[in-house]
C-alpha positions in Angstrom: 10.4 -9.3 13.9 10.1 -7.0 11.0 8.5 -3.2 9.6 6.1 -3.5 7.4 4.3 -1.3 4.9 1.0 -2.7 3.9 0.3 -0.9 0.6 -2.6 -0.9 -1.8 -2.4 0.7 -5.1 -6.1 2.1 -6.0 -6.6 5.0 -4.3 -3.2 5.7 -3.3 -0.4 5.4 -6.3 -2.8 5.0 -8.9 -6.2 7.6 -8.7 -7.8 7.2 -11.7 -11.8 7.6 -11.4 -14.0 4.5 -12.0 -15.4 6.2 -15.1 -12.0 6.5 -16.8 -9.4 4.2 -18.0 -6.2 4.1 -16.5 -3.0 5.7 -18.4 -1.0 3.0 -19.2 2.9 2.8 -18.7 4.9 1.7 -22.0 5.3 -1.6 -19.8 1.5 -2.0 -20.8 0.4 -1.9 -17.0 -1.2 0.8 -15.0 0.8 3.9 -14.5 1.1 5.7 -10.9 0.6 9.7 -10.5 3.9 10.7 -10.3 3.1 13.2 -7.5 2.1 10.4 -5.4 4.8 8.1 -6.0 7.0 10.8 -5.2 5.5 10.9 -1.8 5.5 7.6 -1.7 9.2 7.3 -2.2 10.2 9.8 0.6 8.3 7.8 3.0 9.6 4.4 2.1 13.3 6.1 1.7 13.2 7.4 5.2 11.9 4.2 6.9 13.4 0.7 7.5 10.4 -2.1 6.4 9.4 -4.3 3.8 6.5 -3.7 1.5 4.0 -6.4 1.1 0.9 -5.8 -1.6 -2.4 -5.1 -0.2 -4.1 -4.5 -3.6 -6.3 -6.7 -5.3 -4.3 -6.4 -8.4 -2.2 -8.8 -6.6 -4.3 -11.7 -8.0 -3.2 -10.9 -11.6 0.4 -11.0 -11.4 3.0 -12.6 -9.9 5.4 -10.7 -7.2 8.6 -10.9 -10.2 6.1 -8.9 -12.5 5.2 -6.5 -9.6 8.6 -6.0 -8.6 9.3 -5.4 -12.4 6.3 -2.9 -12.2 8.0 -1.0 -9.5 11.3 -0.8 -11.2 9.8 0.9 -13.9 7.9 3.5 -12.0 11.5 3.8 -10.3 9.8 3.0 -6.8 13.0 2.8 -4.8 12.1 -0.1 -2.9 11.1 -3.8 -4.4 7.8 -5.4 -2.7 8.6 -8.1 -0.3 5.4 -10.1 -0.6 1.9 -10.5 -1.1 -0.5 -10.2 1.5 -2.4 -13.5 1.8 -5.6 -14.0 -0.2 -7.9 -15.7 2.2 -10.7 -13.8 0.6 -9.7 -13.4 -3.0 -9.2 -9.6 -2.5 -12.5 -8.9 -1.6 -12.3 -8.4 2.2 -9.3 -6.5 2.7 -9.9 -6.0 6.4 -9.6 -9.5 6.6 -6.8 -10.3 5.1 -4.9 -7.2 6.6 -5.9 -9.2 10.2 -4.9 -12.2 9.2 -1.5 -11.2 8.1 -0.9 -9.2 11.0 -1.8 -12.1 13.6 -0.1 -15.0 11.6 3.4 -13.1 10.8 6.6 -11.8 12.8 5.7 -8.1 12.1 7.0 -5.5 15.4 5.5 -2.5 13.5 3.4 -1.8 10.8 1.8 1.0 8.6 -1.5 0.7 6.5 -1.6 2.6 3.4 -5.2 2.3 1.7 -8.9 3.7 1.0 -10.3 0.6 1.4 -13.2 1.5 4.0 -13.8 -1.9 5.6 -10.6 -0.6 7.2 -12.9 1.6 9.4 -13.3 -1.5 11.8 -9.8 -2.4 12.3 -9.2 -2.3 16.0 -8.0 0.8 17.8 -4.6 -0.6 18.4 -4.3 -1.7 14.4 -6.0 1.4 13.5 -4.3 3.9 14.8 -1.2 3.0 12.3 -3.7 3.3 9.4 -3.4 6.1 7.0 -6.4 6.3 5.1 -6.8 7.7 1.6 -9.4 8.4 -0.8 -9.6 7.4 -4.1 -9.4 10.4 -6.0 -6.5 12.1 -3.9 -4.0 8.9 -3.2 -1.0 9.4 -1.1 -0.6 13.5 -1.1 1.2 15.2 0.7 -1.3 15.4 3.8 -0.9 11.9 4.2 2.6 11.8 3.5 2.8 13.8 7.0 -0.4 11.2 8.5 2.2 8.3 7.8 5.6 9.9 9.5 3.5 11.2 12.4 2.3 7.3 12.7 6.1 6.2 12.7 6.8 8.4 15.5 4.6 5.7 17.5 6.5 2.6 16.2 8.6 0.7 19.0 
């Protein structure tokens, strides 16, 4: 049985608004607020669990050019894996289910604005730490996520 972070990348590294392109990396892909990955980092530095790829960027590249990705934006942790893509992306609650009922996970945080995530049952709920587009993973939520690992087993 494993940890798991179940991460999406709109609305929590990257916070660009809909009206605006993204700032691009010199790697020619998306960059992430370096706030927010900072943040991000101190969680995933302080916890033991894999990081599987919530996003649905996932559809574009392969995990090697994620992982890539991630070592550029000095993420100190590679992803693990993809998510499944049942729905093509389009119904992250979904998915999210389906991953959690099909694989060996003991504990697990969700880390995404997605609001079909609003009707995730209580017991998968609770370890959801929701953010909004426009903010990402600041340091509010930094603390949401660390008081949720106080609850893992």
């Amino acid at each position: 049985m494993k940890n798991v972070i179940l991460l999406d990348l709109d609305g929590v590294l990257i916070i660009t608004p809909s009206w605006k392109q993204d700032l691009i990396h010199i790697d020619g892909y998306s960059d992430f607020n370096e706030k927010l990955l900072e943040n991000f980092n101190t969680l995933i530095k302080n916890v033991t669990a894999e990081i599987w790829l919530t996003s649905s960027r996932r559809n574009n590249k392969t995990l090697s050019e994620f992982n890539e990705i991630f070592k550029n934006r000095k993420v100190v942790k590679k992803l693990e894996g993809f998510i499944p893509q049942g729905t093509g992306g389009k119904e992250r609650l979904a998915e999210i289910n389906a991953f959690l009922d099909h694989e060996p996970v003991k504990n697990f945080l969700i880390i995404d604005d997605d609001n079909s995530l609003q009707n995730l049952e209580a017991r998968r709920k609770q370890y959801w730490v929701k953010t909004s587009s426009l903010i990402g993973f600041d340091s509010e939520r930094l603390i949401d996520a660390f008081s949720k690992l106080k609850n893992w087993t």
